[in-house]
C-alpha positions, 0 to 999 in steps of 0.5 A: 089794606083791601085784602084784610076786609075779606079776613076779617069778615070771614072771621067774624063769621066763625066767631058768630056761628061758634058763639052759639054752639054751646047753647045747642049742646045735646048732653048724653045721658044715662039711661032713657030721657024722661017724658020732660027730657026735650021740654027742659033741654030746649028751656036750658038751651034758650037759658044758655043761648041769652047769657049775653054777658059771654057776647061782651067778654069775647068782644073784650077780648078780641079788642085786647088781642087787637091792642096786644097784636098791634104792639107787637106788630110795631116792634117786630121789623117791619113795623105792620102794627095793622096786620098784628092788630087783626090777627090779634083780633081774630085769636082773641075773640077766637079764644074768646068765643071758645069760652063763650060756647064752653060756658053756655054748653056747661050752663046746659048741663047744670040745668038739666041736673037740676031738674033731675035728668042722669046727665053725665056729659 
């Protein structure tokens, strides 16, 4: 059970540096950035950086891979429902915090159309 510690924290690592990835997205533009163009980028990051709602849903999903992992785990043959339930875990809320990013990142763009910059991606 001790060697499944340090996995676990590692991967909670990961899952925290990706889950603000999204929000430090840099769009590219068509054509030169306006004189408002880093004012209004830095207002929609700090906007997608505190939908904390995205935070929860990757929780959730991390405990639903745990519930779902722990199953299978004690159906297949040697019965580790607690090695099923971590790797569970770490795939759910991986899934999990590439949506969060993905969503905070298009949250970025839509933003920035909105106040008029030529963002194409």
């Amino acid at each position: 059970m001790t060697p499944l510690i340090p996995t676990f924290c590692a991967a909670a690592l990961v899952l925290s540096a990706c889950a603000e990835s999204g929000a430090n997205y840099t769009p590219i533009l068509d054509g030169a950035p306006s004189a408002a163009f880093q004012s209004d980028l830095s207002a929609c990051q700090t906007l997608a950086r505190n939908q904390r709602q995205f935070d929860q849903e990757t929780a959730a999903a991390a405990v639903l891979g745990a519930g779902t992992g722990a199953l299978l785990g004690e159906l297949d043959d040697e019965g580790d429902a607690l090695g099923g339930a971590v790797a569970g875990a770490l795939v759910g809320g991986i899934a999990g915090a590439v949506d969060a990013s993905e969503r905070r990142q298009a949250i970025v763009l839509n933003c920035l159309r909105g106040r008029g910059h030529r963002v194409v991606g």
